[in-house]
Legacy VTK file of the C-alpha trace (Angstrom):
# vtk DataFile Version 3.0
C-alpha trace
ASCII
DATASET POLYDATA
POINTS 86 float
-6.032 -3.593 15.498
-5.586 -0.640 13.838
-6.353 0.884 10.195
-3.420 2.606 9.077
-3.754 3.341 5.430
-6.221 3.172 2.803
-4.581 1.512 -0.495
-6.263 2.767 -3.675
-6.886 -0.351 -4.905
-6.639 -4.148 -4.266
-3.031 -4.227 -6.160
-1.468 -1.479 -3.909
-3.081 -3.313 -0.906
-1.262 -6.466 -1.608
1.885 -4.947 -2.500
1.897 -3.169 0.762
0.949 -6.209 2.844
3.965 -7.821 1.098
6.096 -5.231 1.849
5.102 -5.034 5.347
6.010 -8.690 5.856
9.058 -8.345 4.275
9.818 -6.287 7.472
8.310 -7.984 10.252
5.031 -6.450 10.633
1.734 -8.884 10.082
-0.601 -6.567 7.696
-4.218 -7.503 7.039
-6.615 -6.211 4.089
-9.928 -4.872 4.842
-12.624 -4.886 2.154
-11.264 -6.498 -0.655
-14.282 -8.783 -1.021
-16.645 -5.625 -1.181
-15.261 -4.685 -4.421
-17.227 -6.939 -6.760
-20.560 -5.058 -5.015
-18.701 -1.427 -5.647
-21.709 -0.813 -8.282
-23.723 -0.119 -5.131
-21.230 0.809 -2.596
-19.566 4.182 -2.390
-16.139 3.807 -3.827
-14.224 5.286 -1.414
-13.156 3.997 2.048
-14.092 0.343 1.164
-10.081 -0.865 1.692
-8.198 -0.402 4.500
-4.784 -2.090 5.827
-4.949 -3.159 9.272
-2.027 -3.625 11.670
-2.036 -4.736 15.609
-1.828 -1.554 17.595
1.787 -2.303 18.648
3.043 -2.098 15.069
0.886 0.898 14.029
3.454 3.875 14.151
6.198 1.275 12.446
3.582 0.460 9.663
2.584 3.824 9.240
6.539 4.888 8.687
7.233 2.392 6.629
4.529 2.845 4.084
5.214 7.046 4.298
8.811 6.007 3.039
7.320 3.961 0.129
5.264 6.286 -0.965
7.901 9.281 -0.960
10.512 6.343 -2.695
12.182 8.244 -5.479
14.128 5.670 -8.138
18.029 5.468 -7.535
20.379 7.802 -10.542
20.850 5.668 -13.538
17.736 3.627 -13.132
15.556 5.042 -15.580
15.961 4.352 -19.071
17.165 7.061 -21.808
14.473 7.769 -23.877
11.718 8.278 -20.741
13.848 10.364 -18.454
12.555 10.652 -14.828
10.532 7.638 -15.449
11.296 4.691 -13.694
9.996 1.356 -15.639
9.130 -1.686 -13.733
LINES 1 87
86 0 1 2 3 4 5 6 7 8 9 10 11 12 13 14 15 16 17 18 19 20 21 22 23 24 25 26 27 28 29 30 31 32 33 34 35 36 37 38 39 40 41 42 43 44 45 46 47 48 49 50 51 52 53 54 55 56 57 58 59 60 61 62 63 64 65 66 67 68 69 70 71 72 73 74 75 76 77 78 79 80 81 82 83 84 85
């Protein structure tokens, strides 16, 4: 297994497990159960996705193309130009 990205927070972790499933590749989350204790921890490095070594580079791709995602022409509405609402 292999970490491949650090998610900045337990939403974008899930979301990017999800979206990793929806292609094939078996994502796990890393350190979502330290968060409660993140008075004490250092905030930083506590999640991590992990994917078997085999689907690493894929992974790693997709999640670089979600993250550079720009919203389609004609998707955002008129009043908040260059904002896409979800």
């Amino acid at each position: 297994m292999q970490r491949i990205y650090d998610p900045q927070d337990l939403i974008e972790a899930e979301l990017l497990v999800g979206m990793l499933a929806s292609e094939g590749v078996d994502a796990h989350v890393v350190g979502g159960h330290l968060l409660g204790a993140i008075g004490e921890l250092p905030a930083c490095g506590l999640l991590g996705l992990l994917v078997v070594n085999e689907q690493a580079e894929r992974a790693r791709n997709l999640i670089a193309a979600y993250n550079t995602a720009q919203p389609l022409p004609g998707d955002e509405p008129d009043s908040f130009p260059g904002v896409l609402l979800c």
